[in-house]
N, C-alpha and C positions, 0 to 999 in steps of 0.2 A: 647173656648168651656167650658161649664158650669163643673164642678164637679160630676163626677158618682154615682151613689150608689147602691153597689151590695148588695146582701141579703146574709146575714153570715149562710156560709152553706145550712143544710136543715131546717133552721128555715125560722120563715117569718118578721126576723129584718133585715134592711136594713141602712148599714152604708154608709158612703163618704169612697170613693175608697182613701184616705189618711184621715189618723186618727192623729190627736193633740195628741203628746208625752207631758207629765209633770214629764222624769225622769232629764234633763235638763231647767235649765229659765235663763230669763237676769237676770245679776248679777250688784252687784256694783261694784265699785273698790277696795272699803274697803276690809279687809281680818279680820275676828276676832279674836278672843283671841282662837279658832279651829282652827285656820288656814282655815277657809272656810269663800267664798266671800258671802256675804249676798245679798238673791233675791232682784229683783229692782221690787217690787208687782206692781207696778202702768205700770212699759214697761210687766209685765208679762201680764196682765188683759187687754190692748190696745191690744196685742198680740193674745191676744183670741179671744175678741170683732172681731178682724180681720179675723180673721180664720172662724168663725162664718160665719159675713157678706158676705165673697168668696164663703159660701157652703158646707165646714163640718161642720159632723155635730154629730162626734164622738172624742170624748175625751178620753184617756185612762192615769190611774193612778194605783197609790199602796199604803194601807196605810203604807207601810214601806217608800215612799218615800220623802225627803224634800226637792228638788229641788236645793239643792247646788251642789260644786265640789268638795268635800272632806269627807271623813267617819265622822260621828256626833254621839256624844252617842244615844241610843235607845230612851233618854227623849227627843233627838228632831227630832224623826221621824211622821208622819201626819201632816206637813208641807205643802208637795202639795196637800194633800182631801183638808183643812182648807182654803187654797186660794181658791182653784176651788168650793167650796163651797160660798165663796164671790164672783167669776162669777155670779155665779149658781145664785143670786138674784137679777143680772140683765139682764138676758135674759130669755127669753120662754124653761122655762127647759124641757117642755113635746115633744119640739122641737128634744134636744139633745138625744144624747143616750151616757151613764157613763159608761167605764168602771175602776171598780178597783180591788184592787187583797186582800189575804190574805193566808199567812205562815209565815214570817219572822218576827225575833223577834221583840215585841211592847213594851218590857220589860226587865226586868231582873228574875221575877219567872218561877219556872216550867214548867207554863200552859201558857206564854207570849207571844210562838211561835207553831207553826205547825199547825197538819189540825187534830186535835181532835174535836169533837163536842164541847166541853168546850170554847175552842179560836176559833172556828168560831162563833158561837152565841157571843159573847163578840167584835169580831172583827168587822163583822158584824153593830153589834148596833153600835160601836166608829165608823166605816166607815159614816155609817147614819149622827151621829151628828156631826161631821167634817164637808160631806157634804151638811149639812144642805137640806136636801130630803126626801121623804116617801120611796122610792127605789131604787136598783142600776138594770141599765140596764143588765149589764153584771156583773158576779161575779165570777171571775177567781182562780184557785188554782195556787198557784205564782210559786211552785216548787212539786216535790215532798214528800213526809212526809215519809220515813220507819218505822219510830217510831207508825204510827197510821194505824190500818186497812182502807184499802181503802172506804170496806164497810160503816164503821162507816162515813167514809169523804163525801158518796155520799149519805147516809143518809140525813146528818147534809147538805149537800147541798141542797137536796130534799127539806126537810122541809121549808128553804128558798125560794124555788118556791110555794110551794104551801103556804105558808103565805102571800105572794105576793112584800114584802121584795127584794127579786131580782125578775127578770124577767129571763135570761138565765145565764146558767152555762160554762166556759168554763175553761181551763189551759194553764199554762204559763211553759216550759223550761221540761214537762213531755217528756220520752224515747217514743218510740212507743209502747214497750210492756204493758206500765204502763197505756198509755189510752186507749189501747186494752184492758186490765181488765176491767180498769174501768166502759168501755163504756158497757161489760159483765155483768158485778152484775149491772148495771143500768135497761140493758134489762132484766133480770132473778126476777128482785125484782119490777120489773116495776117502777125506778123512775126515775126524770129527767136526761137526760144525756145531755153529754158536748156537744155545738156545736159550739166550736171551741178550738183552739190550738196557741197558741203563741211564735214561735220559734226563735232565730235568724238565718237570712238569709238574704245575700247579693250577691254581685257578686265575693266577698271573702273568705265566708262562706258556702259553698254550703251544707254541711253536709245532712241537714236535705230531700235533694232529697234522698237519700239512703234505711231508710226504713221509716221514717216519711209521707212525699209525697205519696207513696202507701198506707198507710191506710188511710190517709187524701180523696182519691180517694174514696176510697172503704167501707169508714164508713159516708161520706159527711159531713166533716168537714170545717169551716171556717178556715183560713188561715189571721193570723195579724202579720205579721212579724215586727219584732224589728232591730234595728240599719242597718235602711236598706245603709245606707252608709260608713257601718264600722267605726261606729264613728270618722269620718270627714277624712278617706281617701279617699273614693268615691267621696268627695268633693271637691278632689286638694287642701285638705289644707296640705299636706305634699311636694307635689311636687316638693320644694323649700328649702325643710329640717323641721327640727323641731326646731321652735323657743319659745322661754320664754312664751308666752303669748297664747300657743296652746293645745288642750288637752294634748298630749302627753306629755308634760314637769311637768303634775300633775297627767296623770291615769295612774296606772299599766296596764290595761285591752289596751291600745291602742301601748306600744311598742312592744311587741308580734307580733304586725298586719306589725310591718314594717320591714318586709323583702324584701330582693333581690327579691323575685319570685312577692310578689303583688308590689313592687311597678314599676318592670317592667308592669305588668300589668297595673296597672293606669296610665300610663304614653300611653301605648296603648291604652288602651280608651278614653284619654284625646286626642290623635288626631283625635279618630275617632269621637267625639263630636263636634271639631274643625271643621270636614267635611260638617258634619248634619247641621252646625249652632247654634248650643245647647251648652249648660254647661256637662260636666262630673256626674255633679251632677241627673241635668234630662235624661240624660241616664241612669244612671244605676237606678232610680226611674220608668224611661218608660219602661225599660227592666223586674222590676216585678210585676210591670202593664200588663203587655203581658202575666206573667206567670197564666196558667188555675188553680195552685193550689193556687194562693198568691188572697185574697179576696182584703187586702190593708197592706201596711206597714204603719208604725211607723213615723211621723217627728219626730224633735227633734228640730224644728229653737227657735233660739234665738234672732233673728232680724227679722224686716220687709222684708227686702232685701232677708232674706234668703227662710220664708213664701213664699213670690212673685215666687221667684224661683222656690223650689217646687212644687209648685201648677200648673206652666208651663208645668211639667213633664206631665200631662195629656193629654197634645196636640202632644207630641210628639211621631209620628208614626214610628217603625223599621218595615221592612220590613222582610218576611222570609230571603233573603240573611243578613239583618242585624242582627237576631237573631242568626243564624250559625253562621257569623263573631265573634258576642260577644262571645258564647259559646267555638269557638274555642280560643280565646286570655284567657279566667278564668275557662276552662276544669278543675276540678280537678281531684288531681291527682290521680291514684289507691292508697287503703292502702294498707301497706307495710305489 
C-alpha cells in the first residue's frame, strides 16, 4: 500500500503518516576523542534519498541536534540542519515539508537558548543557513521557556509567519496547560497559532492520553509523536537482554524503560505479532496509526532493513478485537 498523508491538524499541510527522525543517524565505528561515534553522512543521505523515494515526505529536525549517541559540547550542535540541508540540494525541496525546532541551548551566552524574541530571530536565521532554504515548513517550540512571556514567544512566532520564513507553528514536550495559553493569547491577539504538538508517546508511555489528548481533540491539533518505539524496546531489541553494542549500554534515557512490567509487556506483544505474521515493531507503529489522535510518529531507523520495516507498519490492519487485546496487555496504570 503506498504511504498516507494526513493533513496536520486544522491546517491544510499534509504530511506522510511516518515522518523521518534526524535525532538518531548511521554511525561509524570510530568513537572520537567525545567519546561519540561519528555520523557515516553518505549511509545517512542514501537513507534519506530512500525514505524520499518510498513516499515521505516529511522530515523532522532541531537545531540542537547533531545526530550522534553521546552529549557534545554546544559548539557542535546544528549537525543534523547542516546535513539535511545537503539533502535538501538534491531533491525537489518544495516536495518536502521541514520541520525543526528551537529553545535549547546553541551556545554558551545569555540569550544562546530559549524562546525570547532575541534567540528565536537569531535561531531562526542559523536554522535557515544550515538548512540551506528560504523557509521552514514547520517551526516548532522545542520545550517550554518559564523564563520568557509566552506572549512575547508567540509574537516572535507570528512575526515568522507572516514574514513567510516559516509557514506553521507548532511545539514540542509543552504540558497541556501551557498550550492551552498559548493557543489563548494567540486567539485574543489574533496571531498565528500552534497546529500541532509533539509529545512522546508509545505503547509504554501512555502519558500524554491523560490530559494532552483531550485538548489535542478539542483545539484540533496535529499529533507527531516521538520515540514511537521507546527507543528500541518496541523493537525486541531487548528481549534478549542488553548487550555492548545496544542503546541501552550508552543512554541513560533507555534503562529506566527496562523494567519487570514493560518488558513483560513486550514480550506479550511480541507474540502477539508472531500471530499476525508481523514484527513487534510494526505493531506497535500500526497500533498508532489506528490512534484518531496520533497524525504520525517519529522513525528513528538507522538502516535500510530497519526503513523497510517501518514503512510495512502501514499495511498492517488490527482489528477492534486487536486494539482491546493491545490496550489490555499496556493499560496503564492509575497514578498513585
Amino acid at each position: 500500500m503506498p504511504i498516507q498523508y494526513r493533513q496536520l491538524g486544522r491546517s491544510g499541510l499534509k504530511i506522510s503518516c511516518l515522518v523521518m527522525g534526524t535525532w538518531y543517524l548511521p554511525t561509524l565505528p570510530e568513537v572520537n576523542s567525545y567519546g561519540v561515534r561519528k555520523v557515516n553522512e553518505e549511509a545517512t543521505l542514501k537513507l534519506w534519498r530512500m525514505a524520499v523515494d518510498m513516499g515521505i515526505n516529511t522530515i523532522d529536525t532541531a537545531n540542537r541536534y547533531h545526530g550522534a549517541i553521546a552529549p557534545v559540547p554546544v559548539t557542535h550542535v546544528g549537525y543534523a540542519e547542516r546535513l539535511l540541508g545537503r539533502f535538501l540540494q538534491t531533491v525537489d525541496r518544495e516536495s518536502l515539508v521541514i520541520a525543526t525546532k528551537v529553545r535549547f541551548p546553541m551556545g554558551t551566552g545569555p540569550n544562546d537558548e530559549g524562546l525570547s524574541r532575541k534567540h528565536i530571530m537569531r535561531a531562526v536565521r542559523d536554522s535557515l543557513s544550515r538548512l540551506q532554504t528560504g523557509y521552514i515548513d514547520l517551526y516548532q517550540a522545542h520545550g517550554f521557556d518559564p523564563t520568557t512571556p509566552l506572549e512575547e514567544t508567540m509574537k516572535a512566532f507570528n512575526q515568522l509567519v507572516e514574514s513567510g520564513l516559516v509557514h506553521y507553528i507548532g511545539c514540542s514536550n509543552f504540558q497541556a496547560w501551557q498550550i492551552s495559553e498559548a493557543l489563548a493569547i494567540s486567539e485574543r491577539l489574533g496571531l498565528a497559532k500552534f497546529v500541532s504538538v509533539q509529545p512522546l508517546y508509545n505503547l509504554l508511555q501512555r502519558d500524554a492520553e491523560r490530559e494532552l489528548f483531550p485538548l489535542v481533540r478539542h483545539a484540533g491539533l496535529g499529533v507527531i509523536c516521538y520515540s514511537p518505539l521507546a527507543q528500541g524496546l518496541l523493537a525486541g531489541r531487548y528481549l534478549r537482554g542488553v548487550g555492548p553494542d545496544v542503546r541501552a549500554s550508552y543512554s541513560p534515557t533507555v534503562n529506566p524503560l527496562l523494567t519487570e512490567r514493560n518488558l513483560k509487556i513486550v514480550n506479550e506483544l511480541a507474540l502477539m505479532a508472531k500471530e499476525k505474521g508481523v514484527t513487534l515493531a510494526q505493531v506497535s507503529l500500526a497500533w498508532l496509526l489506528h490512534q484518531p489522535e496520533v497524525t504520525a510518529p517519529i522513525i528513528g531507523c538507522t538502516r535500510p532493513e530497519q526503513l523497510e520495516e517501518n514503512l510495512q507498519a502501514v499495511d498492517v490492519k488490527l482489528s477492534s478485537d486487536d486494539i482491546k487485546r493491545i490496550d489490555e496487555i499496556t493499560r496503564p496504570q492509575a497514578p498513585g
